[in-house]
N, C-alpha and C positions, 0 to 999 in steps of 0.2 A: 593541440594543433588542429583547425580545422580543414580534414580532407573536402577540399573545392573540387567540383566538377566543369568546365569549360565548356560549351557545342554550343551548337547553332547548325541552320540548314547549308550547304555547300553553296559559297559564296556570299556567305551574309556575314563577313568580319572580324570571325572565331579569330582565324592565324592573326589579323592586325592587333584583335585584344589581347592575344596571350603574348606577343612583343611589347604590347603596353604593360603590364603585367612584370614581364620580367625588369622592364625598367623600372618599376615599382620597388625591385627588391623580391618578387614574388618567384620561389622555386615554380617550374612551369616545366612538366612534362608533354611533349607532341606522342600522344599513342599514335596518331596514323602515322607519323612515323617511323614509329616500331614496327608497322604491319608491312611498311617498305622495305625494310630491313628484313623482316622476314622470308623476303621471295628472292633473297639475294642468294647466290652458289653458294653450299654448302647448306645451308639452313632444310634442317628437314621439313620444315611446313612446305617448303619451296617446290622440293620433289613430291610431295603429296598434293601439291596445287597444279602442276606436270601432269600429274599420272590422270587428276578429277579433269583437266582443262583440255589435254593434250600438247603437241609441238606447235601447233599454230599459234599458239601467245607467246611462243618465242622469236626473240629478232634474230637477225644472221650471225651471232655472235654466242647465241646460245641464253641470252638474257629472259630473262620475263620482263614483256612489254605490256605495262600496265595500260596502256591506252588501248592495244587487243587485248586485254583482259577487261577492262571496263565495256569492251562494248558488246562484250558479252553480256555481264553481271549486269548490268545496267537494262538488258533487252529480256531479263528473261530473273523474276523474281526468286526460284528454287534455286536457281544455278550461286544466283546474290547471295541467297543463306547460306548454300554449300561452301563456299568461301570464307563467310565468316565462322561458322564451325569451324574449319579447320585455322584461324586466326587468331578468333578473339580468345579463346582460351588462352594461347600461349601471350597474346597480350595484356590479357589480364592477370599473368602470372607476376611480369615482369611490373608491374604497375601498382598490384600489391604491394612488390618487397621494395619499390623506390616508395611510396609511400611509408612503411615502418622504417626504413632508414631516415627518410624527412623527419622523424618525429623524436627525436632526441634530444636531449636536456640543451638548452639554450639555442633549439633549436627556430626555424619559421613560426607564426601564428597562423601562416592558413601556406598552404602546399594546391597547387593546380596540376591536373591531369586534364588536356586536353583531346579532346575525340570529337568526331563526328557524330558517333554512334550511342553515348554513351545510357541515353534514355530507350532507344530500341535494344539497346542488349542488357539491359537492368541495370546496369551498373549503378545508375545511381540508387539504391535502395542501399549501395554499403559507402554512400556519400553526405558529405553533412551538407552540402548546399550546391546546388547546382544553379551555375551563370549562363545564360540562352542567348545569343546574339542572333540579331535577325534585322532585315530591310526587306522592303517590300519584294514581291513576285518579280516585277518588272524589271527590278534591281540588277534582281538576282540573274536573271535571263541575260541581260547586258551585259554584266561580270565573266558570265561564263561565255556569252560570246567572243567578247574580247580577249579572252583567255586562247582564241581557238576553235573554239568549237560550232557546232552548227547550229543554227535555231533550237530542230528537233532534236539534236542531240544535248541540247541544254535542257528542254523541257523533259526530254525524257529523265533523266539527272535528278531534276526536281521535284517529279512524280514518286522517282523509285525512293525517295522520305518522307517522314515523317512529318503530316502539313506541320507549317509553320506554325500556326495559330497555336493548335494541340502540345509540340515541343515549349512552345511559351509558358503554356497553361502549366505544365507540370513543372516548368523551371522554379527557383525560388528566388532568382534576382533577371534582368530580362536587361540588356542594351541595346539599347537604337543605334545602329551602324549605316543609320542610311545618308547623314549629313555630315559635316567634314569630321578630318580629324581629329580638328580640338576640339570640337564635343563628343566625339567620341571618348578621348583623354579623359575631358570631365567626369565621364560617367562611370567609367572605369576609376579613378580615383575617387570616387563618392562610395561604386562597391566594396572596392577593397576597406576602406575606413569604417564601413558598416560591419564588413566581417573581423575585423581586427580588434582583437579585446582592448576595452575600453582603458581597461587598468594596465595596458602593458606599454611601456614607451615605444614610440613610431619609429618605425626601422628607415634606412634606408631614404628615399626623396618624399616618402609617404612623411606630410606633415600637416 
């Protein structure tokens, strides 16, 4: 089974590919969703993200409000890291042991973890192929406006990663996300057929 990596820059069509993906038939883990999950009550990362952040990233209900926590992380680079130390390790635990459970006898051909981060935190070094989606600058700025957000606070977003170009270069497969969906599909089903051993029957709508 080959462990696949997923990312792409924030806004450039990571989450639409790894729904094409799973339509493929393709096991497809979301890490940043796990990192969501980790700041929820009870979870110990939660109170040691509290204690690093303080009560003003909390809403009136006592929550972590990631949108006051992003515009911290996002304004101020150390703070960014200090977060993910206390993150990515415990999502890289959990990410490990769904990978060695995906890999059992009659099990997938290729297994997805999807992240943002995945090339800024190493992770791929213990991946067999990492997928890079990406669409232009200007794309991207419109995406996250429309999302909400503010000019500056998009550009800022898109600074605090890893340029586009560089996450390309080091990817091993790259999808154009900037034009519609069914080429997006295409290309995505052109990856997947490429990583799927030649000699195994086609699972699933992959054909």
């Amino acid at each position: 089974m080959l462990r696949v990596g997923l990312t792409g820059g924030i806004a450039s069509g990571k989450s639409t590919v790894g729904g094409m993906l799973r339509e493929f038939d393709c096991p497809v883990l979301d890490a940043d969703t796990l990192g969501h999950e980790l700041l929820e009550r009870g979870q110990e990362a939660r109170e040691e993200v509290v204690r690093e952040f303080g009560d003003e990233i909390l809403d009136a209900h006592g929550n972590v409000d990631r949108s006051k926590l992003g515009q911290i992380i996002f304004a101020d680079a150390s703070k960014r890291a200090r977060l993910n130390q206390i993150l990515h390790p415990r999502i890289l635990d959990v990410v490990r042991k769904w990978f060695t459970a995906q890999g059992h006898p009659g099990g997938p051909e290729l297994a997805v973890v999807e992240a943002a981060l995945i090339i800024e935190a190493g992770y791929n070094k213990e991946l067999d192929e990492v997928i890079v989606c990406w669409c232009p600058p200007e794309q991207q700025l419109q995406r996250l406006v429309d999302r909400g957000l503010t000019l500056e606070e998009a550009k800022q977003r898109i600074a605090a990663q890893m340029p586009m170009e560089e996450k390309r270069r080091l990817g091993d497969e790259t999808i154009d996300c900037s034009g519609s969906i069914k080429d997006t599909e295409r290309q995505v089903l052109e990856v997947v057929k490429r990583l799927s051993r030649p000699a195994a029957p086609a699972g699933g709508n992959i054909s």
